[in-house]
N, C-alpha and C positions, 0 to 999 in steps of 0.2 A: 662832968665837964667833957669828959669822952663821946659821949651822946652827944651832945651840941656840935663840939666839932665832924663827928660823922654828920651830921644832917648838914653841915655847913661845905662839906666834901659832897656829898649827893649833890645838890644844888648846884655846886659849882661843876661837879662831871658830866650831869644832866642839862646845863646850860653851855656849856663849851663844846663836848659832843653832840647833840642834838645842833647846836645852829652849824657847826661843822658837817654833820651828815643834811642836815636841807638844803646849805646849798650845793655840796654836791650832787643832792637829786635835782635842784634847781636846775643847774648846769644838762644835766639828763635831761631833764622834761625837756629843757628848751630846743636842744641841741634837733631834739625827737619832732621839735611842733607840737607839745602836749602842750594845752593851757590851762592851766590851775586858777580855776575859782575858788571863791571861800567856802564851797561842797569841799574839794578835792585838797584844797590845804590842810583843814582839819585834819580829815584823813589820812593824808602822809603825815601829819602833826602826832597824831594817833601810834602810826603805825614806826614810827621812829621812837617813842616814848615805848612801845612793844620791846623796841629790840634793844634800847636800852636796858629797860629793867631785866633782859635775860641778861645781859651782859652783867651786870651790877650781881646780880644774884650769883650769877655761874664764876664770876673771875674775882669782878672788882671789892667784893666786900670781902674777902681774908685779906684784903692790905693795908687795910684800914685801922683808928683807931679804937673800936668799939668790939668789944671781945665776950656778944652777947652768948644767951643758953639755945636761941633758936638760929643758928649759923650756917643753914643747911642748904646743899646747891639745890636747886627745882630739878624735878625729874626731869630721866630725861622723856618722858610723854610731854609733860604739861611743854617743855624745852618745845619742843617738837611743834606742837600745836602754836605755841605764842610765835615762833618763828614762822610757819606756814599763813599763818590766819597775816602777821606784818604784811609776808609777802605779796599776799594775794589783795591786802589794802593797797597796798605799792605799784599796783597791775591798773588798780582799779581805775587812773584816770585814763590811763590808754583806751580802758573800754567806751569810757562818755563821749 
């Protein structure tokens, strides 16, 4: 039952966060004059689902209900990489 309700906590942090973090980029892009096609949606679609999951990995899952054997934070390389590689998604509509 603990498993159920963590996947039911993912969903709902990864849907209340993520549309919380797009429109603040929304608010960005626009503010900027970037125009966001369905290329460049995706992509920060992408790139916000990135920094979720460090998030979820590095913080949000010791507060949870689910008290697995694999509980482990992501290095900090991989940490590293998924947050530059977000970034540089997040750069990306400025370049088009």
């Amino acid at each position: 039952m603990r498993f159920i309700l963590e996947i039911i906590r993912i969903i709902a942090i990864f849907t209340i966060l993520g549309a919380l973090f797009s429109g603040i980029l929304q608010v960005i892009y626009t503010n900027l004059n970037v125009s966001i096609s369905n290329q460049n949606g995706w992509v920060i679609g992408v790139s916000i689902f990135l920094l979720l999951f460090v998030l979820y990995r590095n913080k949000i899952q010791f507060s949870g209900w689910y008290n697995g054997k694999k509980m482990d934070k992501l290095s900090k390389k991989t940490t590293r990489l998924l947050v530059i590689l977000s970034c540089c998604l997040l750069i990306l509509p400025f370049i088009h």
